[in-house]
RODO-2510 file (C-alpha; in nm, 4 decimals, decimal comma):
residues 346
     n   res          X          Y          Z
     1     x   -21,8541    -3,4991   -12,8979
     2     x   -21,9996    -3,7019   -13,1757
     3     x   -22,3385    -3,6005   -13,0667
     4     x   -22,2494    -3,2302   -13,0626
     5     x   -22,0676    -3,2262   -13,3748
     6     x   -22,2647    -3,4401   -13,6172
     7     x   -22,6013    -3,5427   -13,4931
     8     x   -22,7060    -3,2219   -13,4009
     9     x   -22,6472    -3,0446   -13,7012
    10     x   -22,8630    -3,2915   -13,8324
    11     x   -23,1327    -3,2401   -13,5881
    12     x   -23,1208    -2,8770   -13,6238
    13     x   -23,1569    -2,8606   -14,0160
    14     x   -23,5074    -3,0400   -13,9058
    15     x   -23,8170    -2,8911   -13,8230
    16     x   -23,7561    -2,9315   -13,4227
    17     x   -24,0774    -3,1365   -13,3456
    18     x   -24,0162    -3,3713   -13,6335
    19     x   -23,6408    -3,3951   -13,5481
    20     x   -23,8041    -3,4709   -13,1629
    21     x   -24,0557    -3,7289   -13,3098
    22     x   -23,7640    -3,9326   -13,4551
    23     x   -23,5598    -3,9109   -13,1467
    24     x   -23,8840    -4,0343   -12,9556
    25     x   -23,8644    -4,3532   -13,2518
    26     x   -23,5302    -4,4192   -13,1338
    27     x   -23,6245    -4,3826   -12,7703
    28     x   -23,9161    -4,6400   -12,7806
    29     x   -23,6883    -4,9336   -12,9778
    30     x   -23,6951    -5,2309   -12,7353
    31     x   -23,2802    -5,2646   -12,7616
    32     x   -23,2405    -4,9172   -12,6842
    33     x   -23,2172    -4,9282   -12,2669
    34     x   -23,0547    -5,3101   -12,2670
    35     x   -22,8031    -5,1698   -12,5272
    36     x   -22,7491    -4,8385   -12,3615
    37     x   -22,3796    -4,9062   -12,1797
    38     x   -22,4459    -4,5775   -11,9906
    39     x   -22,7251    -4,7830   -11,8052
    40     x   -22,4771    -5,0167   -11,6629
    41     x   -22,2538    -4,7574   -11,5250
    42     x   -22,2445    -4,7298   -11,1669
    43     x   -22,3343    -4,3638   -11,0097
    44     x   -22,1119    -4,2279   -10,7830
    45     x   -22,1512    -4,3034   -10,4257
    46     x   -22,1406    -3,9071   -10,3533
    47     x   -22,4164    -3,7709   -10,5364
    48     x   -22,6781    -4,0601   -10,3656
    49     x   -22,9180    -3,8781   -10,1451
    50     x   -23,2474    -3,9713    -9,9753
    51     x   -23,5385    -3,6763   -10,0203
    52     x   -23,8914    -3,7194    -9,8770
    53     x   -23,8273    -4,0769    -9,8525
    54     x   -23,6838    -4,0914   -10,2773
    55     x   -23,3581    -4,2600   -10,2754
    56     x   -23,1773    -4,0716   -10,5728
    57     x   -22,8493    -4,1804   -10,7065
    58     x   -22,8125    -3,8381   -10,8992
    59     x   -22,9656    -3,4923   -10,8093
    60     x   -22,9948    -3,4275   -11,2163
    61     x   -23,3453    -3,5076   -11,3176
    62     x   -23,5083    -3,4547   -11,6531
    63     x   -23,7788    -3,1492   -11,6733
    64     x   -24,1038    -3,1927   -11,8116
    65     x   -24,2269    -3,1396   -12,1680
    66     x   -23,9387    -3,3646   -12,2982
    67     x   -24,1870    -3,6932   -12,2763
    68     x   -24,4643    -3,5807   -12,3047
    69     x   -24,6849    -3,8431   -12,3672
    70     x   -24,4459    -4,0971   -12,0927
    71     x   -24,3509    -4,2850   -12,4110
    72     x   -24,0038    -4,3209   -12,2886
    73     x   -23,9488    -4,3120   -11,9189
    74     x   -23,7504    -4,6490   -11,8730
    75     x   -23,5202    -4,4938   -12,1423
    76     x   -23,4636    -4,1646   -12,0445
    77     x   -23,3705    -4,3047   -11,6722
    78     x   -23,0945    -4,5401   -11,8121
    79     x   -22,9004    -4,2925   -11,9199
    80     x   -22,7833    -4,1693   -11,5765
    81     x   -23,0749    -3,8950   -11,4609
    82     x   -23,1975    -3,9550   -11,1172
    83     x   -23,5296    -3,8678   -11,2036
    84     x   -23,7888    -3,8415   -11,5130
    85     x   -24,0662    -3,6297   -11,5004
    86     x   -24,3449    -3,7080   -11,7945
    87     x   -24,5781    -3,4729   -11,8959
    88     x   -24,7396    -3,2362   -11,8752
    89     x   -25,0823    -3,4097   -11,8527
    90     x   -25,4380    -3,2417   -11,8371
    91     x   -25,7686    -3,4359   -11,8318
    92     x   -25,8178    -3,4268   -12,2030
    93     x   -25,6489    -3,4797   -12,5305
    94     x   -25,5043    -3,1293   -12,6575
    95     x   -25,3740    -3,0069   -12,9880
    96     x   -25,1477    -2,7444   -12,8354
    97     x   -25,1384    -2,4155   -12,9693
    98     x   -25,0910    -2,3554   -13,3701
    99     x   -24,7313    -2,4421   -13,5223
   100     x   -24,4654    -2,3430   -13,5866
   101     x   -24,4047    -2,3312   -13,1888
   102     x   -24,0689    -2,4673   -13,1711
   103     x   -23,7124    -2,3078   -13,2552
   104     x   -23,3748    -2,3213   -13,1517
   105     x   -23,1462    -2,0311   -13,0768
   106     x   -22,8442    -2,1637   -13,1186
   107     x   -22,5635    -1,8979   -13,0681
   108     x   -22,7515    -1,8729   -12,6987
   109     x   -22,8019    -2,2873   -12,6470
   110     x   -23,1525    -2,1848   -12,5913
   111     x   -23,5096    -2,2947   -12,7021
   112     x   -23,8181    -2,0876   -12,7641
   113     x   -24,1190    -2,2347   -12,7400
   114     x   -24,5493    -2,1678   -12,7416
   115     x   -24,6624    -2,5432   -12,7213
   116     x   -24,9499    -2,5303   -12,5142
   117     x   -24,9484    -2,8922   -12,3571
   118     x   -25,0119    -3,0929   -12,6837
   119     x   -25,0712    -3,4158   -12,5423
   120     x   -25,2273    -3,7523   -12,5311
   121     x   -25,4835    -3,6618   -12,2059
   122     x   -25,5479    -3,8089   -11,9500
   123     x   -25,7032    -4,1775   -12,0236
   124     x   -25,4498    -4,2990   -12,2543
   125     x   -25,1477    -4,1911   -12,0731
   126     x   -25,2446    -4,3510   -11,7628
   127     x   -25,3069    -4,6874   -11,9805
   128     x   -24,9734    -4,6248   -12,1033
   129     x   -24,7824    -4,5840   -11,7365
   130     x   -24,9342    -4,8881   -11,6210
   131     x   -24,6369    -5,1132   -11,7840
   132     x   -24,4260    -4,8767   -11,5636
   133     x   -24,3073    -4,9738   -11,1833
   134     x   -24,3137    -4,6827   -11,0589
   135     x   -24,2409    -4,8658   -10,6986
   136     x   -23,8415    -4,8851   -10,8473
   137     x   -23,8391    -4,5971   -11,0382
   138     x   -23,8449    -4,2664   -11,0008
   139     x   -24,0858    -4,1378   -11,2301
   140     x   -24,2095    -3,8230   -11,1309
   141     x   -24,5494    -3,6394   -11,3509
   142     x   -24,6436    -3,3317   -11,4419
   143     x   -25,0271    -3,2149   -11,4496
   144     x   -25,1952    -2,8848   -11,5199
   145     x   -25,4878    -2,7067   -11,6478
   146     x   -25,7325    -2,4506   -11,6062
   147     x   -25,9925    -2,5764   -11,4014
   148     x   -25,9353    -2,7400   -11,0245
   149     x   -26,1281    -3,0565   -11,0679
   150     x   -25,9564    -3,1913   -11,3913
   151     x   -25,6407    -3,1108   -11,1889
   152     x   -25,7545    -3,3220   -10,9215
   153     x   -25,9061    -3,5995   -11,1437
   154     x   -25,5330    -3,6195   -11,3005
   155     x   -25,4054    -3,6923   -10,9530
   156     x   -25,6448    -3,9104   -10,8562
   157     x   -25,5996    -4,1279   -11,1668
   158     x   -25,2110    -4,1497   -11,2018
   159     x   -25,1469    -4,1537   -10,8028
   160     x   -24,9979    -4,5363   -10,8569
   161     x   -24,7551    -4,4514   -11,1594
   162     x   -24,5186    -4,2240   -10,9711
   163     x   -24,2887    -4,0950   -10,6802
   164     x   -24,4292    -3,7489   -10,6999
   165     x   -24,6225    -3,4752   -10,8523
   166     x   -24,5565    -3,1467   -11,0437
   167     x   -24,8325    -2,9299   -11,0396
   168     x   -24,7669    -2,6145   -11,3017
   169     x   -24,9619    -2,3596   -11,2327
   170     x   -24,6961    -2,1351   -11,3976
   171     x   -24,6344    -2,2410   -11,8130
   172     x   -24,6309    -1,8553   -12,0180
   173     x   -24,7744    -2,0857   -12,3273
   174     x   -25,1330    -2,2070   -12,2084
   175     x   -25,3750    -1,9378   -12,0871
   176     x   -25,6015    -1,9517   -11,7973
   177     x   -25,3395    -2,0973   -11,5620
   178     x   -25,2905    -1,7294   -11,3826
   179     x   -25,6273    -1,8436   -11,2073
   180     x   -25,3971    -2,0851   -10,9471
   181     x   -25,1535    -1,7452   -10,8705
   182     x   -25,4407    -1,6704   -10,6581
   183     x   -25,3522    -1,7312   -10,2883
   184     x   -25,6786    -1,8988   -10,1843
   185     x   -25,7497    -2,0554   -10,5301
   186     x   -25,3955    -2,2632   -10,4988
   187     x   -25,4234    -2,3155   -10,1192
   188     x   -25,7476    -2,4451   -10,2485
   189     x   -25,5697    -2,6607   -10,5359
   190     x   -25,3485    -2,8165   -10,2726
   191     x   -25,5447    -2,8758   -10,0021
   192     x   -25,8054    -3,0940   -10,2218
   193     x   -25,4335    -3,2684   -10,4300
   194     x   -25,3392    -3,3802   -10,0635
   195     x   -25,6804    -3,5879    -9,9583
   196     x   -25,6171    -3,7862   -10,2736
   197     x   -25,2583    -3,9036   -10,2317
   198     x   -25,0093    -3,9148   -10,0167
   199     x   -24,6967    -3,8866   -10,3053
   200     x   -24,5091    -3,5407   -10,2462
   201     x   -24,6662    -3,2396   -10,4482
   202     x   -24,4356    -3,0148   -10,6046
   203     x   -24,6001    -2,6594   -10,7295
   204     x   -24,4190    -2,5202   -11,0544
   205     x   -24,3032    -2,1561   -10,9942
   206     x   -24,3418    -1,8598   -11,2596
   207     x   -23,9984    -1,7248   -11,3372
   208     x   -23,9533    -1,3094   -11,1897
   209     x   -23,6877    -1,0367   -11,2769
   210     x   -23,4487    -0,9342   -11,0386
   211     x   -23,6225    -0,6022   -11,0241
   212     x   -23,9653    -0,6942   -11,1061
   213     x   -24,2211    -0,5100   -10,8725
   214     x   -24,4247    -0,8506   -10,8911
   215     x   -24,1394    -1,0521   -10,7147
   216     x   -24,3138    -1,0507   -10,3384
   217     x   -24,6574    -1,1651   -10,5394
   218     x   -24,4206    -1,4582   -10,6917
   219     x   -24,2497    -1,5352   -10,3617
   220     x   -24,6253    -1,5138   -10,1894
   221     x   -24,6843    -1,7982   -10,4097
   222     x   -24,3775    -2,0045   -10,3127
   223     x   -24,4916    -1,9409    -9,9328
   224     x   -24,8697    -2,0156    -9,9679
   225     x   -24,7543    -2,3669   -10,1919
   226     x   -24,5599    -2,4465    -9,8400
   227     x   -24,8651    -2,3158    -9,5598
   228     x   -25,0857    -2,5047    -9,7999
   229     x   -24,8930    -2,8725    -9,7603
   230     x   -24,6700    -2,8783   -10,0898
   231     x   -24,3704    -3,0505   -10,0088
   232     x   -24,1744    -2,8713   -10,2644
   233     x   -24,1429    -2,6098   -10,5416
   234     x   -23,9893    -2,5855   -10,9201
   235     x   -23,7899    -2,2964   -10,9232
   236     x   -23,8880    -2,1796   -11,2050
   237     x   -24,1026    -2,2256   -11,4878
   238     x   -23,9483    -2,1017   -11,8676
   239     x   -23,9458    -1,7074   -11,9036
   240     x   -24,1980    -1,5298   -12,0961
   241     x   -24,0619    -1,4477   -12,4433
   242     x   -24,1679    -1,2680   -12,7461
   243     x   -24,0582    -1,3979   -13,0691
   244     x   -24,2286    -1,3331   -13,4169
   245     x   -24,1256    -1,6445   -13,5746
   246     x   -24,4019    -1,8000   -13,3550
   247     x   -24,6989    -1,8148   -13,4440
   248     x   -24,9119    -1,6930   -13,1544
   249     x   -24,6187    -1,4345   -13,1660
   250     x   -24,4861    -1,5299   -12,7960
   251     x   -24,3789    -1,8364   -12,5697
   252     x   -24,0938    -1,9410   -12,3323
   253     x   -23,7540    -1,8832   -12,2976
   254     x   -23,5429    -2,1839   -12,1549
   255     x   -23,1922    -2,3099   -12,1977
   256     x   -22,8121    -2,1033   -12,1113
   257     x   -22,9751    -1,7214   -12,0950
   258     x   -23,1689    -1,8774   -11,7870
   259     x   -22,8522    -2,0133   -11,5436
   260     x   -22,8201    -1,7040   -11,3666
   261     x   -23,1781    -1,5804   -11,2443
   262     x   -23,2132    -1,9969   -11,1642
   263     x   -22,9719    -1,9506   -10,8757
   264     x   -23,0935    -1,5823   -10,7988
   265     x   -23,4463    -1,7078   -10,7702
   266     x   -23,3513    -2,0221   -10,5475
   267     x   -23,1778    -1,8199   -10,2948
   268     x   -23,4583    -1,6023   -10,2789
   269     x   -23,7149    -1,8706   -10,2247
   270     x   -23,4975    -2,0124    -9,9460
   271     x   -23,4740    -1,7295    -9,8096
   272     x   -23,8161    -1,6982    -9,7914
   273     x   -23,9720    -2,0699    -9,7022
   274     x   -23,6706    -2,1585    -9,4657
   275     x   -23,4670    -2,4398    -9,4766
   276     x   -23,7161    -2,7189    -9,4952
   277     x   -23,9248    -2,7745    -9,7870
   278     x   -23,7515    -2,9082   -10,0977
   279     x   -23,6656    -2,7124   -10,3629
   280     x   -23,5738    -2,7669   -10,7405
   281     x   -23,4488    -2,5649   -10,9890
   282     x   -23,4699    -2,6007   -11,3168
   283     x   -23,3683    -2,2954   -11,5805
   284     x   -23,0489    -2,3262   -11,7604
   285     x   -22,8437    -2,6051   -11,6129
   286     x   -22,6251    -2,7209   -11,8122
   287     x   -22,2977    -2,8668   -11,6368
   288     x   -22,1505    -2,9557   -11,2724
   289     x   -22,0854    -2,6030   -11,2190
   290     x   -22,4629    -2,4798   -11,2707
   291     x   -22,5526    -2,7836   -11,0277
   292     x   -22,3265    -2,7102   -10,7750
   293     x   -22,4230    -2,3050   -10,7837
   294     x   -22,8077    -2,4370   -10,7514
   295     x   -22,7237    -2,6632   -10,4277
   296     x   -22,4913    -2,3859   -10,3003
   297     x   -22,7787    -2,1560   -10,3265
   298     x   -23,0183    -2,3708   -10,1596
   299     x   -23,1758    -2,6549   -10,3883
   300     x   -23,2081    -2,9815   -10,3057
   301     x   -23,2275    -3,1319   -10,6260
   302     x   -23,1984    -2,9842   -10,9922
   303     x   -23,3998    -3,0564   -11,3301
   304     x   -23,2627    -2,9916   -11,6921
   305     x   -23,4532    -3,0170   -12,0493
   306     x   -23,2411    -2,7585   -12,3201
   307     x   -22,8975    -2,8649   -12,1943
   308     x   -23,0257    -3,1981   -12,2682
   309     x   -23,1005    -3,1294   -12,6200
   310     x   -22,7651    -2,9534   -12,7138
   311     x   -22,5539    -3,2197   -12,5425
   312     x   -22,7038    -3,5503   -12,6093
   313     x   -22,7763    -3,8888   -12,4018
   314     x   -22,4337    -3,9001   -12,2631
   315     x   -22,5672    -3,5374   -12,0631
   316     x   -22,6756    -3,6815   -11,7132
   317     x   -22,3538    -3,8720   -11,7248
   318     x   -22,1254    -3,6802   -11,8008
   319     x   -22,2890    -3,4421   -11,4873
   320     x   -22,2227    -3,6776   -11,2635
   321     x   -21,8908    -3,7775   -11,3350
   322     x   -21,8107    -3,4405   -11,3108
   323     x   -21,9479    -3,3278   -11,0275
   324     x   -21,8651    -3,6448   -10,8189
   325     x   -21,4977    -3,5090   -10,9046
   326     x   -21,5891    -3,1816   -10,8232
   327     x   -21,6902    -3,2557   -10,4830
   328     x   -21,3876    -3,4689   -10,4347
   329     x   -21,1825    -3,2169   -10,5630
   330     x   -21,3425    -2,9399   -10,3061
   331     x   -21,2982    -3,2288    -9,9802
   332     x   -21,7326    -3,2030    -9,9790
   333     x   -21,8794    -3,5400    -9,8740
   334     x   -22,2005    -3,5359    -9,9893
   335     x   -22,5099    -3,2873   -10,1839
   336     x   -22,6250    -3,1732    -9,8430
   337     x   -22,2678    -3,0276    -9,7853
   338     x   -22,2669    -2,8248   -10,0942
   339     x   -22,6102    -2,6060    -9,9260
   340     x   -22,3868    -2,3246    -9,8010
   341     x   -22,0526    -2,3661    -9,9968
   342     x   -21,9796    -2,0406   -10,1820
   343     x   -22,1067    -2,0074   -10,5592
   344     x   -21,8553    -2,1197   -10,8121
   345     x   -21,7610    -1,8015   -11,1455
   346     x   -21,6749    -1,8502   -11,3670
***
């Protein structure tokens, strides 16, 4: 409540990157994760659950493009998220696309955004993750870009400094990715990820309407990730979104407006790769309820970034106390139980 009702004001009267920039600041201070009572809070026993061998003690992870540059990964995970995932990285050092490419839309709890992976590259992030151990925690990254190799070379590189990979193939603010939504191209992608490590590769959908003629190409993709050896999918990337405040004029839609196509497109993609290969979803999840809807309509897990932003570092916690009562509340034992349990309206 105190975050919600006086420090994010604050933080919205801000330009949003320098208002993230000093949240980073307080991130990095050495006290911050010792200090941080929510660390020492015990999950849960409910929402533990072991996924392609990744013991999680909460299926709420953090999205990518939060930490970028995996400045903070050891404090993002103490305050109750099951997973991190830092990035996104590409093989070099990029500006991002021109500013202002941030904004919040506050009566919709939503961000729009054109960054364009402004990031570090390569060669210094992986410096940076080797203070991390990534054998305790569960650090997952996301890589991209435009050509294969540099994809591969990002793999290659940071294979020691996580549990698993995100490849997005799929972000509506960096052009050229469209080349992966080729079948063979990302069966291609894949096939040469999976001779250089053995951590679980993830493939980062593009978002589709509920009556866009496109949706079989998008599911197409979801099924060639799986023929191809992905162990997973991100359902889905943030929706394409034109806004004139920006100033390449367009960018991504994330946050509350999101919730609904999430569990739409999660159904859909179980429907389509069978029960099997892990899915998250990620797209306005904000509270127990949008959790339990995902797992009901077939996730495994569930990522959150704009929910994160509008309620603070007590977010992940306050999930999982609430959905641990939830599930008590509804006599289901465990996250695998919810897969099937009818969706929850509100």
């Amino acid at each position: 409540m105190f975050y919600k009702f006086f420090i994010l004001p604050i933080l919205q009267r801000i330009n949003p990157e320098v208002s993230h920039f000093i949240v980073e600041i307080i991130l990095q201070c050495p006290f911050f994760r010792n200090f941080n009572p929510i660390h020492y809070i015990k999950k849960p026993i409910n929402l533990s659950i072991k996924i392609l061998g990744i013991e999680f003690n909460s299926p709420i992870g953090l999205a990518a493009g939060f930490d970028k540059n995996c400045k903070n990964l050891y404090s993002l995970l103490s305050l109750g998220f099951g997973f991190i995932t830092g990035g996104t990285i590409t093989f070099s050092k990029r500006d991002g696309n021109p500013k202002p490419r941030l904004f919040h839309l506050k009566k919709s709890k939503a961000l729009v955004n054109s960054m364009g992976f402004p990031g570090d590259g390569l060669q210094k992030i992986s410096d940076r993750l080797k203070h991390y151990n990534s054998k305790s925690e569960n650090v997952f990254l996301s890589v991209s870009g435009t050509i294969k190799k540099d994809i591969i070379d990002c793999i290659k590189t940071l294979r020691n400094h996580c549990k698993a990979f995100e490849i997005n193939i799929s972000s509506p603010n960096t052009e050229g990715l469209k080349i992966f939504h080729d079948e063979e191209k990302l069966s291609n992608l894949i096939f040469e990820a999976k001779k250089v490590t053995t951590k679980p590769i993830f493939i980062k959908l593009p978002p589709w309407d509920k009556n866009n003629k496109n949706e079989g190409d998008y599911l197409s993709i979801a099924y060639t990730s799986i023929k191809s050896g992905a162990e997973g999918l991100i359902v889905a990337n943030s929706r394409p979104y034109a806004f004139d405040k920006l100033a390449v004029g367009k960018g991504g839609l994330s946050g509350d407006p999101l919730k609904n196509d999430t569990i739409r497109m999660v159904s859909e993609v179980r429907n389509k790769i069978g029960s099997k290969p892990i899915i998250i979803a990620c797209g306005g999840i904000s509270d127990e309820i949008d959790v339990w809807n995902c797992i009901a309509a077939g996730a495994n897990l569930c990522q959150a970034y704009t929910a994160f932003i509008y309620n603070g570092p007590s977010f992940a916690y306050n999930i999982n106390k609430k959905l641990s009562a939830l599930m008590i509340d509804k006599n289901v034992e465990s996250l695998e139980k919810i897969q099937g349990q009818s969706i929850i309206k509100r």
